[in-house]
Each structure stands twice: as C-alpha cells, then as structure tokens.
NUTORSE-228657 format. One record per residue (C-alpha): x, y, z; residue in one letter. Coordinates in steps of 0.05 Angstrom, whole numbers, padded with zeros to 5 digits, always signed. Layout:
// residues N
+--------+--------+--------+-----+
!     px !     py !     pz ! res !
+--------+--------+--------+-----+
!      X !      Y !      Z !   A !
...
+--------+--------+--------+-----+
// end
This chain:
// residues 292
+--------+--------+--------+-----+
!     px !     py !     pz ! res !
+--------+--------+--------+-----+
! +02200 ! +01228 ! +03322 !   X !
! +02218 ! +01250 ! +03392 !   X !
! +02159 ! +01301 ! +03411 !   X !
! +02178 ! +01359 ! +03462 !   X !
! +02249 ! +01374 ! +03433 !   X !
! +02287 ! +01313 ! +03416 !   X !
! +02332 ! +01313 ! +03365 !   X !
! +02331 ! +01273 ! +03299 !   X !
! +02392 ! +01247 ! +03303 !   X !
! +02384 ! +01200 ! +03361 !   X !
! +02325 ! +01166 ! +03388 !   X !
! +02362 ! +01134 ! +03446 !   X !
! +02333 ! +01157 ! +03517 !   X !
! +02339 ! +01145 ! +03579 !   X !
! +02308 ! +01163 ! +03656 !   X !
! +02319 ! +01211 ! +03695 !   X !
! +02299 ! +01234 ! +03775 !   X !
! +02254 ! +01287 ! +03754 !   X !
! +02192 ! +01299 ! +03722 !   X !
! +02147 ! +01358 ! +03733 !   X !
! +02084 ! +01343 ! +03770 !   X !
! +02098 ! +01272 ! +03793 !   X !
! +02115 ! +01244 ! +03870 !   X !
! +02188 ! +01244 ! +03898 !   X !
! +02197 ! +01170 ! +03889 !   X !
! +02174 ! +01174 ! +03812 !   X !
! +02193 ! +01223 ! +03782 !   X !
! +02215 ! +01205 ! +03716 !   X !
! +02232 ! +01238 ! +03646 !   X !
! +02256 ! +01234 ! +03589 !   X !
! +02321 ! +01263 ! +03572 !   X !
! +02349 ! +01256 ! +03495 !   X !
! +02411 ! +01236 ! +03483 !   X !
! +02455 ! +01279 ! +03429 !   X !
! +02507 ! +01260 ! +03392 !   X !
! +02574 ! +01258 ! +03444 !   X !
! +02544 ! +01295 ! +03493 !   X !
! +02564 ! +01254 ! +03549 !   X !
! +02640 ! +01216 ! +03556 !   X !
! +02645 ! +01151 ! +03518 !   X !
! +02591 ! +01172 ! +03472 !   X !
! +02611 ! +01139 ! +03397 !   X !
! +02591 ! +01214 ! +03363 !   X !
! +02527 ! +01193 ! +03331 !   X !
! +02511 ! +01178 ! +03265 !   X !
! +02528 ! +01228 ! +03204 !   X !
! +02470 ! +01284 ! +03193 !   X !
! +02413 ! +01251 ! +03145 !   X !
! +02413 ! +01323 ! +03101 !   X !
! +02474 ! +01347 ! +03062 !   X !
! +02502 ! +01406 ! +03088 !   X !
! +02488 ! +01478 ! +03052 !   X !
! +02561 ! +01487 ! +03027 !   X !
! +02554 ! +01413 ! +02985 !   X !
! +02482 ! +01439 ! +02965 !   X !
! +02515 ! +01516 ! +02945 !   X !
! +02574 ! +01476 ! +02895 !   X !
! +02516 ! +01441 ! +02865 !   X !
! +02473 ! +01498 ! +02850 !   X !
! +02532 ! +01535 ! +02821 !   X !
! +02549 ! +01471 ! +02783 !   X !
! +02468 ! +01470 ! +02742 !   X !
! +02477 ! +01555 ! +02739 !   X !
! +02542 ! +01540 ! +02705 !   X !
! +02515 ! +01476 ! +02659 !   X !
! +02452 ! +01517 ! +02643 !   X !
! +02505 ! +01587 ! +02629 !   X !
! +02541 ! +01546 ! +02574 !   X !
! +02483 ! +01516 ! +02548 !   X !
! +02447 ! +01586 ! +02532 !   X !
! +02511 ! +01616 ! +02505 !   X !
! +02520 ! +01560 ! +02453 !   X !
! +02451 ! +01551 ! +02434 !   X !
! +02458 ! +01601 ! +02378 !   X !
! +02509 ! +01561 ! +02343 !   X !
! +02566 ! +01619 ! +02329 !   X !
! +02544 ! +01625 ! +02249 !   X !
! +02548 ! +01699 ! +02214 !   X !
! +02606 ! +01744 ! +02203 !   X !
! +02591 ! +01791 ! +02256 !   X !
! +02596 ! +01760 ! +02317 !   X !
! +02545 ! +01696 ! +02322 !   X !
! +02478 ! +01721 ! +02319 !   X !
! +02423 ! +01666 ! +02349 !   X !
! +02385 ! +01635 ! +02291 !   X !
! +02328 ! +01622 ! +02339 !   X !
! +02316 ! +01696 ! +02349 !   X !
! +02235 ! +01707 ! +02353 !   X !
! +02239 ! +01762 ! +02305 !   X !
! +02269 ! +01714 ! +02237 !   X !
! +02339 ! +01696 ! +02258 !   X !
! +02384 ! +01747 ! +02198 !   X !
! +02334 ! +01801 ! +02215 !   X !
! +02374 ! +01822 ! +02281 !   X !
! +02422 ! +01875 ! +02259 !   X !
! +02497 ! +01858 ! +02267 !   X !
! +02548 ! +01892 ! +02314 !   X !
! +02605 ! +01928 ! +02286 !   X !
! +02663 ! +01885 ! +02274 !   X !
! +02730 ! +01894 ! +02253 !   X !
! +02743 ! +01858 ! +02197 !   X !
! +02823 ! +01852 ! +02190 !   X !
! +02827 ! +01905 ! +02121 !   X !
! +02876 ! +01954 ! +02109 !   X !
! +02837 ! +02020 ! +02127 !   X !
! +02817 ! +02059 ! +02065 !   X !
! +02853 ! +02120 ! +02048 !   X !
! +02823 ! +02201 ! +02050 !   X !
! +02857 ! +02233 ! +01977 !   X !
! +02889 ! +02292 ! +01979 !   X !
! +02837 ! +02351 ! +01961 !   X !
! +02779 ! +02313 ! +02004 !   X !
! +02762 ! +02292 ! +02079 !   X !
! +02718 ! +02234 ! +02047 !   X !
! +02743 ! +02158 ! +02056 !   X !
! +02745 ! +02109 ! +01985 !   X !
! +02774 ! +02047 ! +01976 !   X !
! +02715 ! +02005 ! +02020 !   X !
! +02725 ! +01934 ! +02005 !   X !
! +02686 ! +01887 ! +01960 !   X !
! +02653 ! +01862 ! +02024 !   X !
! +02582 ! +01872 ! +02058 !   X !
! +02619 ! +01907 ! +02106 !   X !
! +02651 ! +01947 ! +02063 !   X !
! +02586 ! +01972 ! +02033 !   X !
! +02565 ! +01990 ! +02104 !   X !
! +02629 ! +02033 ! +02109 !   X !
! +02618 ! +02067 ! +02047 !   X !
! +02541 ! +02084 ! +02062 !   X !
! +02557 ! +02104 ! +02134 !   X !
! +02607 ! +02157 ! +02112 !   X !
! +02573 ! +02173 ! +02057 !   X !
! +02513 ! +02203 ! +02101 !   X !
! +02573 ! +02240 ! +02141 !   X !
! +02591 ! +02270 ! +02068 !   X !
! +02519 ! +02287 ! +02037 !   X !
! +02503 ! +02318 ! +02115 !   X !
! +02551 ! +02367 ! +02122 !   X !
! +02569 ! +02434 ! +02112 !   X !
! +02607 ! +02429 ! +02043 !   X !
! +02543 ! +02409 ! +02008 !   X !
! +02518 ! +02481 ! +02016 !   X !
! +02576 ! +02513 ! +01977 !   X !
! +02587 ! +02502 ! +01904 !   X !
! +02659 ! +02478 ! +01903 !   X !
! +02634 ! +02432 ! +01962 !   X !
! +02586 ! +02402 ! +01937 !   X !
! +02617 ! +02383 ! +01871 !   X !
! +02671 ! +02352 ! +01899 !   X !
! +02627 ! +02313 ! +01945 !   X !
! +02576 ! +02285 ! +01890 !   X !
! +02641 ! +02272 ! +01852 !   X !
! +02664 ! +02227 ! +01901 !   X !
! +02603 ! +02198 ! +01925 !   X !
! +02566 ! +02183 ! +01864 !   X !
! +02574 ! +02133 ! +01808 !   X !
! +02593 ! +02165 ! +01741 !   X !
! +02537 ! +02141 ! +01709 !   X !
! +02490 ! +02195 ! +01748 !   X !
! +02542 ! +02243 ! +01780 !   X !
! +02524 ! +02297 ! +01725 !   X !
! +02445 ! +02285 ! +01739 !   X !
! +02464 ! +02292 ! +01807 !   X !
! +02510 ! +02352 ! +01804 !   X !
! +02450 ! +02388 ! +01768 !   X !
! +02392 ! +02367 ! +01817 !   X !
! +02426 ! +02375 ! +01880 !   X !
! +02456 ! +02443 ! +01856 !   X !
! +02387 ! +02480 ! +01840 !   X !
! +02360 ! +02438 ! +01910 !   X !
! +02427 ! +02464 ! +01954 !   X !
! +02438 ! +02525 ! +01912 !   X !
! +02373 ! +02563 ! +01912 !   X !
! +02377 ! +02627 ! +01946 !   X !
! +02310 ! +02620 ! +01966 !   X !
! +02327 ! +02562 ! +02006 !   X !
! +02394 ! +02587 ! +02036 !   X !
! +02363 ! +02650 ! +02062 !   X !
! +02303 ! +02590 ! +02091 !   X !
! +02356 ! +02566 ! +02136 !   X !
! +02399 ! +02636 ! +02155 !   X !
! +02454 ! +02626 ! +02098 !   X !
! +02479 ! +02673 ! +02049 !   X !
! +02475 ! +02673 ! +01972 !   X !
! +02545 ! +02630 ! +01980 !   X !
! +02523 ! +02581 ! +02023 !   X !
! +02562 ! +02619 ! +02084 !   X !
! +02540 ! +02628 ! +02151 !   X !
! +02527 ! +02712 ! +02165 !   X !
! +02584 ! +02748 ! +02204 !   X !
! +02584 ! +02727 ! +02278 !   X !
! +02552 ! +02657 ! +02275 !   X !
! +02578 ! +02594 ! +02260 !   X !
! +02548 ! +02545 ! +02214 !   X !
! +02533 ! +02478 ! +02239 !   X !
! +02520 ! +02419 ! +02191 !   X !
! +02541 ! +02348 ! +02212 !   X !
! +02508 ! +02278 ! +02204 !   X !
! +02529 ! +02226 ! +02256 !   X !
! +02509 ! +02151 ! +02242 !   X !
! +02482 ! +02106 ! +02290 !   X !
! +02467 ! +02035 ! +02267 !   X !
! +02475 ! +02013 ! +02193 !   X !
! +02447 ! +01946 ! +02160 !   X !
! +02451 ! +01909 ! +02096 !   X !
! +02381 ! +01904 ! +02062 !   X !
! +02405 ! +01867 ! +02001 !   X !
! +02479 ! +01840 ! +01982 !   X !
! +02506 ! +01823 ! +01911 !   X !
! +02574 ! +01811 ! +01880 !   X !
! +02567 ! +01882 ! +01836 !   X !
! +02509 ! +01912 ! +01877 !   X !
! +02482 ! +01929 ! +01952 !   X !
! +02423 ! +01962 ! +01991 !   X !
! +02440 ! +01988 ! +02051 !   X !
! +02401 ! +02024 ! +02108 !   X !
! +02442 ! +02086 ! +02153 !   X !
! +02393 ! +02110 ! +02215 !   X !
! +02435 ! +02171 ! +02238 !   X !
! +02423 ! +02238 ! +02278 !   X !
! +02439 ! +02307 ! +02250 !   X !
! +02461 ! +02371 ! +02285 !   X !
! +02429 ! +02432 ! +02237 !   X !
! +02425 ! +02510 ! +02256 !   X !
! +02465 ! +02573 ! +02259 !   X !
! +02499 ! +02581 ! +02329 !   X !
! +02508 ! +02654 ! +02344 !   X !
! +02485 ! +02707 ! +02392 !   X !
! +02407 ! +02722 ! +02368 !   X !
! +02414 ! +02665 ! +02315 !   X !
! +02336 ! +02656 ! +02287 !   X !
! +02358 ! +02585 ! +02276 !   X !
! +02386 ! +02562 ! +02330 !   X !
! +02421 ! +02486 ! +02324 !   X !
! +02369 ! +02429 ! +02328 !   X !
! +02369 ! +02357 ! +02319 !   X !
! +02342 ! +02318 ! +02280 !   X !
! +02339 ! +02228 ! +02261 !   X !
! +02330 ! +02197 ! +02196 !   X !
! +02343 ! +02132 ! +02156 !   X !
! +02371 ! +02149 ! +02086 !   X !
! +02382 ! +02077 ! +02039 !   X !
! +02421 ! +02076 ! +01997 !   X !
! +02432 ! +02038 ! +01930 !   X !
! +02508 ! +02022 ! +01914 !   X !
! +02547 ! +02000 ! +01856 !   X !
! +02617 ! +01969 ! +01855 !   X !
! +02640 ! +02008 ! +01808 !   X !
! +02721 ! +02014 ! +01780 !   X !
! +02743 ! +01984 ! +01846 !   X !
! +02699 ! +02024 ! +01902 !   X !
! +02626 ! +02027 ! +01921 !   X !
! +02590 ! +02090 ! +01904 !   X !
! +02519 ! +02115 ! +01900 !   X !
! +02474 ! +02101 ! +01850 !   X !
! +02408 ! +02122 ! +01890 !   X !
! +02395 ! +02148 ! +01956 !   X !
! +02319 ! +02152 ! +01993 !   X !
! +02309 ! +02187 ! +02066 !   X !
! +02252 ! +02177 ! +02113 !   X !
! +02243 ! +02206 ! +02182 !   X !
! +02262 ! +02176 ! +02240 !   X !
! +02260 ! +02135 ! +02282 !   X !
! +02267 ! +02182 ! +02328 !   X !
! +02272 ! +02179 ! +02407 !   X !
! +02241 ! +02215 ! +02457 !   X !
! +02287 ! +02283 ! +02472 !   X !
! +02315 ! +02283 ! +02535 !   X !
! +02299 ! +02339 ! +02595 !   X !
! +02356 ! +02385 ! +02585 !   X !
! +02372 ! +02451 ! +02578 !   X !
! +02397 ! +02474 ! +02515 !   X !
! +02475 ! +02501 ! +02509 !   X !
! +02486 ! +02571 ! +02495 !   X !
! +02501 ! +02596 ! +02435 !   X !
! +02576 ! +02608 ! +02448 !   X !
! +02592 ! +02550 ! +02476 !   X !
! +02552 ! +02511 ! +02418 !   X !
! +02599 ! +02539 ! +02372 !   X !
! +02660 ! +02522 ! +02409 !   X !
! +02638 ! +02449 ! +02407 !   X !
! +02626 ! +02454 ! +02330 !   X !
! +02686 ! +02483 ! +02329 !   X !
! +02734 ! +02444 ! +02368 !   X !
! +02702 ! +02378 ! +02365 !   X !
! +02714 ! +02349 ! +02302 !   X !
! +02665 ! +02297 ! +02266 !   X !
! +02681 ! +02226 ! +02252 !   X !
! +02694 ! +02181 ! +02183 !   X !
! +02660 ! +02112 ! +02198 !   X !
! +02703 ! +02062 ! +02164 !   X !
! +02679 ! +01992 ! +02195 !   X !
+--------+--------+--------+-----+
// end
C-alpha cells in the first residue's frame, strides 16, 4: 500500500529532485508511477475490481432469476387464474378473480331483464347468484307484477309459491311501503324518482356439487327516493347474501337465500349529490347483468 496518495495499481516508484524540508543536494521523493502516464509506459495491469456496468448485468441477472422463481412458485393449478397453494391463509381460501370462461353468454327472455341459461359450472353458479342479487335488489320487487315475475325466474319450482307468498306480504305491506316513501303500489310519489339497485362486488363458491352449490355475493346497494324535499334521501348500503342453488331443468335457481351486513368500508369524505342530479344518474345510467 503506497501511503500519501499512491495508487493501487502500481507500486513502482521512483526519485525525484524535490522533497519538502530536505537540503538542495537531497532532496528526494517519491513520485508514483500510474498506469501510461509517461511515454513508453506498457499501460499497467487490468483494474483488480470489476467495473460497475459488469456488476449492474449481474444484479439484474439474480433480480431476474429470483422474478421467475416467485412467479412460478405457486405452481399455475385452479381454474381461475393460478392461485398460490402456499398462501398463509389455507391455499383455496383466497377468492378467485373473474375469468372468462369461453361459454356462449346466456340469454335475457323476452318479458324479463333477468339472465338464465348459467352453465353447469362453478362459475356458472357464481353468474347466476351474482345476478340474482341484481334481480331480488331492485326496483321490480316492490310492485306486484315485478316481483312475481322475478321470484318466478329466480326461484326453484319447488318453493317459488312459498316464496311468492312470503315475499309478497314482506314487499307488499303498506305499512312498509309508506316506511320507505312508496305508495300503496309500490310507486315512487309524483316528483321523485325511485332508486333501487344492487351492484355486486366479489362473489365466491362456499360449496360445489354436480346438482347443488353455496355461493357467497358481497355487494353494495343504492336505496332512497331522489327528489326535491325527499324524507329518504338515497343511501348506501353493503351486505353478503348466500345463496343455496339447485340445478334444476337445465339452469341454477334459488332454493334458499340468507343476508348478513357488511362488510362494509369506511365512507369516503364527500359531499353528497343533489337530488336532481341523483336522479339523472338513476336515470340515465343503467345497471349491469353479471354473467361471468
């Protein structure tokens, strides 16, 4: 090591005429000698240390080794995408991303908005129970003619009249229409606009079988009367609703349905719309069917 600034590279010195502090005739010092820094110098010998750029391709190289390594670990398995079976809450309890899954979309009939035909397929039981929850949250269920064509379609015969009678005294009670600002017909008063829509957010399987399915829908709804002095103004609101299917005569339908709260996020820090322009929404935006 060459104290006082020499260079690594070359220990090779050699005298010089002057050195601080000693007598004319000897003064001496040392003087390092760098790498062809004087003529007929050979160059010097190759820097001990690689240089950054080979150091940057080799730490892109590991990034890149460790990259593939992480995105195959999970092994690609499952129908939705390749969830990781290592995940630290029990591998098949991570919900699934919507997929497409290749099938023919199902078909609306003619005297109803609501989607049937789902296919014989776990995902096809998600379809049906995610537009399902569309159906059984909007605003047909609080007319008569509505609502039995919606239980009709929903429903498997083997409750639908049950259903028809339960859900018409619930939906049907004048006492509860004039609860939330609706007339003995289920019809919003003169100058408002009824707004009744479900909108799904995530749906899982909680049990699959050849003739039978659970399945889970968390979804928001939008509920109120939007008009000018409205006394129930449009709020929202999150549950989970599970449902129990059948495959029944070709199509999944609803045997039993349970609803719990939530979960429900924290609302956000904004102000709410006015009335008018809540109703043009409703009224020019229209909802979705949620065929996977």
């Amino acid at each position: 090591m060459n104290i006082g600034g020499g260079d690594e590279y070359d220990g090779r010195t050699r005298t010089s005429d002057y050195a601080p502090g000693a007598s004319e005739g000897s003064r001496t010092t040392t003087r390092t000698r760098l790498p062809g820094n004087e003529a007929g110098g050979s160059g010097g010998r190759p820097p001990t240390r690689p240089g950054r750029s080979l150091i940057t391709v080799v730490a892109v190289v590991v990034l890149l080794i460790a990259a593939i390594a992480f995105a195959n670990r999970g092994g690609g398995g499952g129908e939705g995408g390749g969830a990781a079976s290592d995940d630290s809450r029990g591998g098949d309890s991570r919900a699934q991303p919507t997929a497409p899954t290749g099938e023919k979309p199902v078909k609306n009939s003619s005297d109803t908005t609501i989607p049937s035909g789902f296919a014989h397929t776990e995902q096809g039981a998600q379809s049906a129970a995610a537009n399902y929850v569309v159906a059984l949250g909007g605003e047909g269920m609080y007319t008569a003619a509505g609502r039995e064509k919606i239980i009709d379609s929903v429903y498997a015969p083997s409750v639908a009249d049950k259903r028809q009678a339960d859900l018409g005294e619930a939906y049907g009670n004048p006492k509860f229409l004039e609860k939330v600002g609706l007339g003995k017909d289920g019809k919003a008063p003169k100058g408002s606009t009824f707004v009744a829509r479900a909108t799904p957010v995530g749906v899982k399987v909680v049990d699959y079988a050849d003739d039978k399915a659970k399945v889970a829908v968390w979804y928001s709804t939008l509920f109120g009367l939007a008009g000018e002095g409205s006394k129930h103004p449009v709020a929202e609101s999150w549950y989970t609703n599970t449902f129990d299917l059948a495959w029944n005569d070709g199509d999944w339908k609803v045997k039993d349905v349970k609803q719990k709260d939530g979960p429900t996020p924290i609302g956000k820090d904004q102000a709410a719309s006015p009335a008018e322009e809540m109703a043009d929404a409703v009224d020019g935006f229209g909802g979705f069917t949620y065929a996977r």
